[in-house]
KOLDO-23034 format. One line per 8 residues: their letters; for each residue x, y, z of C-alpha. Coordinates in steps of 0.001 Angstrom, whole numbers, plus 500000, padded with zeros to 6 digits. Example, Ala and Ser with C-alpha at 12.3 -4.5 7.8 and 13.67 -1.06 7.14 Angstrom:
2
AS = 512300:495500:507800 | 513670:498940:507140
//
This chain:
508
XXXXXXXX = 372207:288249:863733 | 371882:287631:867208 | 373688:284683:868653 | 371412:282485:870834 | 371211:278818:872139 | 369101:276873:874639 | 370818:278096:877529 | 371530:281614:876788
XXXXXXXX = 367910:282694:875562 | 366381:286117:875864 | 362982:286084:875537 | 361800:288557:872739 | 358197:288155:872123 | 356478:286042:874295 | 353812:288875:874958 | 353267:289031:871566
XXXXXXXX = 351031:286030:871514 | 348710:287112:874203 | 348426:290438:872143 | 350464:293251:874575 | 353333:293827:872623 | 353527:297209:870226 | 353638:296456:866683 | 352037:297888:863898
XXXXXXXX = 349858:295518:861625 | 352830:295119:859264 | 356569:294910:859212 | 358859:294632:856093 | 361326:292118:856273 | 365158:292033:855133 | 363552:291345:851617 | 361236:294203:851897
XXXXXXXX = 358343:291619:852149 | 355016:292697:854298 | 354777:290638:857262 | 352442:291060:860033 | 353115:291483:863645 | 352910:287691:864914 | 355147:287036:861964 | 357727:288969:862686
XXXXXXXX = 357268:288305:866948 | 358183:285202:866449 | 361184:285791:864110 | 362576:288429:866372 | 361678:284999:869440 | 364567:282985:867601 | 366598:285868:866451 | 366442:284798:862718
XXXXXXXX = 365004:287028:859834 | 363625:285815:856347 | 366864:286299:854320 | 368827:283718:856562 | 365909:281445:856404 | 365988:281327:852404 | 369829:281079:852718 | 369459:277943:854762
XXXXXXXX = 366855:276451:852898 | 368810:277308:849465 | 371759:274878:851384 | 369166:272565:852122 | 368365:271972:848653 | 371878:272345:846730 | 372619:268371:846208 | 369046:268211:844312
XXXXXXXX = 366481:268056:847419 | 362909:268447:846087 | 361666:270209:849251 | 363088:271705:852608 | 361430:272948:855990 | 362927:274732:859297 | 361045:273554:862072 | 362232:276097:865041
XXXXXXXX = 360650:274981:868882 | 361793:276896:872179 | 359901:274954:875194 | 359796:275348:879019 | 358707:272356:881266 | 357280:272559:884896 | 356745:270113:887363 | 355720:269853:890862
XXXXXXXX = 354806:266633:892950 | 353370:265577:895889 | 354101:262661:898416 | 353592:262049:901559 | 351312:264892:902650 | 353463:267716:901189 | 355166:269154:897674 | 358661:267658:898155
XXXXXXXX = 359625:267176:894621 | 360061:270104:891573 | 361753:270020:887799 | 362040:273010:885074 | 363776:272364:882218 | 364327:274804:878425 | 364411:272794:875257 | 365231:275049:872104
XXXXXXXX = 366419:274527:868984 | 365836:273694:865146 | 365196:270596:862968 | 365866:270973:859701 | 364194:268634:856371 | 364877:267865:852939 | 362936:265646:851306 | 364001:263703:847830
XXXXXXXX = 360788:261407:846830 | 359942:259465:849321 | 363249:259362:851429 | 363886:262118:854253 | 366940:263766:855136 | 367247:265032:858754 | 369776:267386:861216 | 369098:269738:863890
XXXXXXXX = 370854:271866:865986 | 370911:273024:869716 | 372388:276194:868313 | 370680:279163:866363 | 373572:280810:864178 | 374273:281278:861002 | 376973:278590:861122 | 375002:276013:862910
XXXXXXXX = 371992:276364:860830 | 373984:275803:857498 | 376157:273107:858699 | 372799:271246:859582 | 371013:272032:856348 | 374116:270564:854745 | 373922:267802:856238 | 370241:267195:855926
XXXXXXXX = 370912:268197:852238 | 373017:264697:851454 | 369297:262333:851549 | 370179:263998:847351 | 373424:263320:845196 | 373058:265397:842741 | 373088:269385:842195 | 369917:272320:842066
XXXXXXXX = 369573:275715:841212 | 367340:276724:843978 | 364605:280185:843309 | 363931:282132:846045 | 359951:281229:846310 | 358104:284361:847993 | 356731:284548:851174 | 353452:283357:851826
XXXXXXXX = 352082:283630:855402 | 349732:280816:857165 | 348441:282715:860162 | 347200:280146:863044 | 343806:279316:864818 | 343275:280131:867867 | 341783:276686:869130 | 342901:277422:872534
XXXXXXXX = 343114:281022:873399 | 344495:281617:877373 | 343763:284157:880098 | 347059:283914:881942 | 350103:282219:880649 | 352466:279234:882676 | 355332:281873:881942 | 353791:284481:884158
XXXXXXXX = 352915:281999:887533 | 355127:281149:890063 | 355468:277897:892188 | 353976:279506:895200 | 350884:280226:893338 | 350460:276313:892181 | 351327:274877:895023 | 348000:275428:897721
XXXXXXXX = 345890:273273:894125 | 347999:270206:894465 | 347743:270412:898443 | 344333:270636:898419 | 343733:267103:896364 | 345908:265459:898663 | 343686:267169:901527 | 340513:266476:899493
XXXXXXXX = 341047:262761:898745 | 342094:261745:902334 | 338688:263642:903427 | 336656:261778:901459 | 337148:258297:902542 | 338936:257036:905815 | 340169:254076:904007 | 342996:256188:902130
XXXXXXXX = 346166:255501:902869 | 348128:256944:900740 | 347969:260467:897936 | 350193:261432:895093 | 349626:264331:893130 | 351342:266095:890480 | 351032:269376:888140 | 352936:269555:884959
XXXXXXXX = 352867:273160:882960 | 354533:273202:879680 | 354687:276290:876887 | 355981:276291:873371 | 356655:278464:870669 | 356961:276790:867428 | 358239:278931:864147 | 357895:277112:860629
XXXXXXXX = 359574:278001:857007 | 359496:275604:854182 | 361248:275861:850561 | 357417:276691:849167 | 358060:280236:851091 | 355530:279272:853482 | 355987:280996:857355 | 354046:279805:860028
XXXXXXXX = 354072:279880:863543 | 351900:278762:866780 | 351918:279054:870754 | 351316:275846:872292 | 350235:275765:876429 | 350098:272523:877864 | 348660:271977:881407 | 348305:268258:883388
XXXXXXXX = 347377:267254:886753 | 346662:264029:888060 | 346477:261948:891117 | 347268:258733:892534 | 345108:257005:895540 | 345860:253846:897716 | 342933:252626:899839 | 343179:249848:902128
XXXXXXXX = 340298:247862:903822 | 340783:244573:905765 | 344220:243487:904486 | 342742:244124:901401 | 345149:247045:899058 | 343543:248507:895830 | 344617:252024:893577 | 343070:254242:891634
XXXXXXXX = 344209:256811:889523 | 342828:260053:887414 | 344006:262697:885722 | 343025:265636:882902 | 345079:267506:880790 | 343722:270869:878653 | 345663:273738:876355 | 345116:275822:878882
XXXXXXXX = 346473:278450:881228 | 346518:278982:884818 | 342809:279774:885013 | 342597:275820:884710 | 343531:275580:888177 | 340621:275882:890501 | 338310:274030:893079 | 335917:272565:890797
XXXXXXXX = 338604:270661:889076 | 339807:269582:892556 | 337035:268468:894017 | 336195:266606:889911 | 339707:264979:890430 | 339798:263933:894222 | 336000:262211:893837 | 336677:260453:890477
XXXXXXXX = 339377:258575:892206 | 338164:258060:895331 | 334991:256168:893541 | 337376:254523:891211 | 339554:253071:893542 | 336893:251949:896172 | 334847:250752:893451 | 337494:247467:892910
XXXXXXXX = 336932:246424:896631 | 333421:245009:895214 | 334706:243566:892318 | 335910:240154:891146 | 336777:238538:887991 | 334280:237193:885469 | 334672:233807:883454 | 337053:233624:880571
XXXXXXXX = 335794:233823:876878 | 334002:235553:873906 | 331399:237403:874522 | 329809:240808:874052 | 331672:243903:875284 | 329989:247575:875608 | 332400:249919:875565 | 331525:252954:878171
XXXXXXXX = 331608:256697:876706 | 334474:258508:877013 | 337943:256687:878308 | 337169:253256:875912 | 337848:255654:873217 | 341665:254171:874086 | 340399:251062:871739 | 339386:253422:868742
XXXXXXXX = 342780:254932:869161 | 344856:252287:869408 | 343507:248895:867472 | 341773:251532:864875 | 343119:254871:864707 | 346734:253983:863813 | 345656:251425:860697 | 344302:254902:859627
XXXXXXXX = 347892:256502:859017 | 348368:256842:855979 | 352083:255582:856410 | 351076:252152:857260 | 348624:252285:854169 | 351118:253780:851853 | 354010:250873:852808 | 350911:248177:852607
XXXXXXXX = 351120:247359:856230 | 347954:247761:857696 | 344744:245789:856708 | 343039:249148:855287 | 345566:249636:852448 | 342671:248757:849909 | 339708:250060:851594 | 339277:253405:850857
XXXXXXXX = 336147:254373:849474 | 334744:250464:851260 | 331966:249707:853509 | 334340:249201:857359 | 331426:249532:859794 | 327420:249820:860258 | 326276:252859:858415 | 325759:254934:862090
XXXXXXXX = 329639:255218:862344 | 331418:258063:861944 | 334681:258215:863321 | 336559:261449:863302 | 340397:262766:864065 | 340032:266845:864917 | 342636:269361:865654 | 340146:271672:865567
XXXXXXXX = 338711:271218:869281 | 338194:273915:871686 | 341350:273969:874204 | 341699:269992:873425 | 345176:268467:874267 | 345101:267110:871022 | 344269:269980:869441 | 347114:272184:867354
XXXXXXXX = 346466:275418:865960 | 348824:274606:863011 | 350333:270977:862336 | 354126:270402:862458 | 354493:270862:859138 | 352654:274342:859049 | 349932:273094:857434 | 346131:274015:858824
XXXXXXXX = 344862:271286:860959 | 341544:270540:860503 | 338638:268187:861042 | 338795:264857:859337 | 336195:262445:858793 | 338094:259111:858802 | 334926:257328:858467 | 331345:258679:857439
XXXXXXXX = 328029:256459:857196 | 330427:252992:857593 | 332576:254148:855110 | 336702:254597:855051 | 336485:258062:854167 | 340236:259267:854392 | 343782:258360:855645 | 345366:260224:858662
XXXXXXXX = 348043:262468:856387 | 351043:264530:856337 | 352891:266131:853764 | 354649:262596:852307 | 351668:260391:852408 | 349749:263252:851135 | 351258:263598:848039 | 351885:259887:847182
XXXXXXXX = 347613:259480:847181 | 347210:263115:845587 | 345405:264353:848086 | 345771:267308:850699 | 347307:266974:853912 | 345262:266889:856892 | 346639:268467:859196 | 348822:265669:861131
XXXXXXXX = 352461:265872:860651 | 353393:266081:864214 | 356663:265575:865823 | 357963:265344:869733 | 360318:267721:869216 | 362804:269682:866978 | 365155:266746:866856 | 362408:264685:865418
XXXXXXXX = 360849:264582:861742 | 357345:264868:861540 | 354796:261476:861067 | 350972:261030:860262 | 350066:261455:864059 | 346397:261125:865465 | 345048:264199:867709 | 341573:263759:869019
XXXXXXXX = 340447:260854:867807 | 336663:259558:868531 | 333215:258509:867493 | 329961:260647:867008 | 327125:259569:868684 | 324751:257153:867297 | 321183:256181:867607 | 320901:253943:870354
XXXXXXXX = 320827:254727:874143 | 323262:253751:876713 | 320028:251620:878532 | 319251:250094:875291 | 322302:249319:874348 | 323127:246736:877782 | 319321:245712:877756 | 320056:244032:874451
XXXXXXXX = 323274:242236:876439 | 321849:238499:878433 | 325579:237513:879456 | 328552:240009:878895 | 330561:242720:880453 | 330321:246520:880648 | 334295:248066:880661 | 334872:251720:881022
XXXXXXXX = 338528:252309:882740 | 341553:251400:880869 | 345215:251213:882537 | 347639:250193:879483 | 347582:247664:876500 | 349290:246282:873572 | 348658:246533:869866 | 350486:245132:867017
XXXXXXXX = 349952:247771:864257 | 348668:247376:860905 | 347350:244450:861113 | 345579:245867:864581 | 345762:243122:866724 | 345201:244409:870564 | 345104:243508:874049 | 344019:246004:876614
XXXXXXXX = 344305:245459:880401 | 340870:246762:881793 | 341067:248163:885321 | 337529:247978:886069 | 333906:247478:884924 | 330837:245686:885099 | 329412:242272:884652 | 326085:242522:882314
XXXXXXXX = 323946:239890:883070 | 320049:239620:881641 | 320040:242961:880170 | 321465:244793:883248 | 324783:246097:885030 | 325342:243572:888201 | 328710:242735:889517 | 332021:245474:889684
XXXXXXXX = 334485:243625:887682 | 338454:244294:887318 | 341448:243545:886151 | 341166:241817:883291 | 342064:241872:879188 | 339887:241753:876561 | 341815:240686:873397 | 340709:241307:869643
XXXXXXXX = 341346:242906:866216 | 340955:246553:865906 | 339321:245895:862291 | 337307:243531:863276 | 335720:244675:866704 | 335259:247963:864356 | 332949:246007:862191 | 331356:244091:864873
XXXXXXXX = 329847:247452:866252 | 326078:246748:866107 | 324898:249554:868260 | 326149:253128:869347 | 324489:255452:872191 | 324046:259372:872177 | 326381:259621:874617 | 329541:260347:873329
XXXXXXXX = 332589:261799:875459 | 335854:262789:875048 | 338302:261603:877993 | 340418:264799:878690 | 343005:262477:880512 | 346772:262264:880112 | 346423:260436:876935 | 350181:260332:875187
XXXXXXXX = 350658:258141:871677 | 353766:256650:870752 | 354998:255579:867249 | 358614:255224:865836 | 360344:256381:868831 | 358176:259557:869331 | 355438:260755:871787 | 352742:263211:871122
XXXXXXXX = 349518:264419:873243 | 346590:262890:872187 | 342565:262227:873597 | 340235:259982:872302 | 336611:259622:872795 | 333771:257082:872519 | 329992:256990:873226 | 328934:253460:874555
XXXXXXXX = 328805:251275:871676 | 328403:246961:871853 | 331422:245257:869794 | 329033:241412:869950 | 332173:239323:870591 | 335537:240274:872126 | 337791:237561:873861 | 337830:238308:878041
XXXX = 340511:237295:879629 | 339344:236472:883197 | 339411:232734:884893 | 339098:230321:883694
//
């Protein structure tokens, strides 16, 4: 076996995945098992073969586990940053490694190494092993392949561009923005290209594998006018390679915040209170992640925590609701060819016609309610274990128009640009701090309004939808979720829809 760890890695089959390297359709493995190319690409990636994998699995399992996985990740991170007029500031680092699962019930046993040998990868499964007290005779299961999508196929990978080449993109925001309005003062600008290469084995025999690409830039704009200092900021974020890099998603950047940010030197603060709120298409789709989208893991629901324990199958919103969490989309950040625990993602209908339709699951969860998983046990990294994690979570569009929709509004506001909030899960208590909007007064959009929080209960404001546009969007910003410790990608997405009360927190 070859010996390799996170700083001594030779990279075996990275062309494999964008179809150049010279295999025939199948290989047999140490155990004389058929495996095809991308199979076997990625084994030969982490130096590992199917025999050792069983082996470690089979220590996994000896003090009575009921179930073991290998979750294998080798990642490269680059970033480059602007300030001041010019790219002063770079970082690269190599994460690789292996996390390694046994699960007895409900309880989870957890190690991972650094190190890829045969001695590192059986003193962790030993240790993961002792979540059991007890002894098993463990079958080797056979191998059963789950081949990936291919949600987000690439034309040319991060691995094969250089900093020179990334460079004149960032430059010309910083160059675009300052054009644009003479009241800039001040540009920062970064690009942040990340590729993985996941490898999966589980006790069941399954093998799995998936090549994630990861690409961000965003920008930062100061704007001064008559003493007066306001910021903007906008970003988007795509599986993609370096073909995302180009002028049209320049010039998209360096306008968006230019009109954000100069957009706040209009705008004041409304009155205090509860009133209607429409939520604008697209970035708003923060609230459906946040205050609604985690009561929908099925963790929370399985402990009891969260206010839809009981609801399944129940009436939660007007019958033109449909709320939806999808792997499944086109080059989405969210999106994951395979899940974390090498199960197919897919796309789930949380809630269809009003109804709680399902739980956000992974493999624990799924099998307490008897149901399949759904495709999201995710986990930051190898040294992580995997949790019922949204991916793109949003609403599909509904009857109403945008127009019709804030004609129906005499006194309220219109909010469309979120900066950060708070939400006390399960119960889905929230407060988001809005970073601008509008006011709505008789039916139509008057005064630019910002800085203020409107305060609710995801549940609640959920139910209090009355109408929904045909407008949805998905905001392909830098959207990142947290839970227990861990951070994921994620995007969300809303069309305009009018929750009738929220609390606004303006002045009083």
């Amino acid at each position: 076996m070859t010996t390799i760890d996170r700083r001594n890695f030779l990279k075996a089959s990275g062309s494999a995945v964008a179809g150049s390297m010279l295999l025939p359709a199948f290989i047999q493995s140490c155990q004389g098992t058929p495996l095809s190319a991308g199979i076997q690409a990625y084994l030969d990636h982490f130096g590992v073969h199917v025999q050792l994998l069983q082996k470690v699995v089979d220590k996994a399992l000896s003090k009575g586990g009921d179930y073991a996985d290998l979750f294998f990740e080798h990642k490269t991170l680059n970033s480059l940053a602007l300030e001041d007029g010019s790219v002063n500031r770079a970082f690269s680092n190599v994460d690789f490694g292996v996390g390694i699962r046994v699960l007895k019930g409900d309880q989870t046993g957890f190690a991972y190494s650094e190190t890829i040998t045969s001695e590192a990868l059986m003193k962790a499964a030993n240790t993961a092993a002792n979540i059991a007290n007890g002894s098993q005779n463990v079958t080797a299961q056979e191998i059963k392949e789950a081949l990936p999508a291919d949600y987000y196929a690439i034309n040319r990978s991060w691995e094969e561009v250089n900093v020179p080449e990334k460079i004149p993109f960032i430059q010309a925001i910083n160059d675009k923005v300052f054009a644009l309005d003479s009241r800039v003062s001040k540009v920062n600008a970064s690009l942040t290209d990340e590729t993985a290469y996941v490898l999966f084995y589980s006790s069941e025999g399954v093998i799995s594998y998936d090549y994630r690409p990861m690409v961000s830039l965003g920008t930062f704009c100061v704007m001064e006018k008559d003493g007066q200092i306001e910021n903007g900021y906008s970003s988007r974020s795509f599986r993609k390679g370096f073909e995302f890099l180009n002028d049209a998603v320049v010039d998209e950047l360096a306008q968006e915040v230019v009109d954000r940010t100069s957009l706040l030197f209009e705008a004041t603060k409304p009155k205090a209170g509860e009133m209607p709120v429409v939520m604008g298409a697209g970035g708003s789709g923060i609230l459906l992640h946040e205050a609604i989208g985690h009561t929908f893991e099925a963790d929370f629901n399985r402990k009891g925590t969260s206010i839809f324990a009981d609801k399944m199958g129940k009436k939660v919103a007007e019958s033109f609701v449909n709320i939806i969490d999808d792997g499944t989309l086109p080059e989405n950040r969210g999106s994951i060819n395979r899940d974390d625990e090498g199960n197919a993602t897919e796309k789930t209908y949380l809630v269809k016609d009003g109804v709680l339709n399902s739980y956000i699951h992974d493999r624990i969860s799924a099998r307490h309610y008897g149901v399949n998983p759904t495709g999201n046990g995710r986990r930051e990294s190898f040294r992580h274990v995997p949790l019922p994690r949204m991916r793109a979570t949003y609403m599909e569009t509904g009857p109403h128009t945008k127009a019709d929709i804030i004609s129906q509004v005499k006194q309220g506001i219109y909010v469309d640009n979120f900066s950060n909030g708070q939400v006390k899960i399960g119960a889905g208590d929230f407060t988001f701090f809005v970073k601008s909007g509008y006011l709505i007064e008789n039916g139509k959009l008057t005064q630019p309004i910002k800085d203020i929080n409107i305060i609710g209960n995801g549940p609640q404001a959920l139910a209090d939808i009355t109408m929904c546009a045909d407008d949805y969007l998905i905001d392909n910003g830098t959207w990142t979720c947290g839970k227990s410790g861990q951070s994921v990608p994620v995007t969300c997405g809303l069309p305009t829809v009018l929750v009738k009360k929220l609390t606004v927190g303006g002045m009083s």
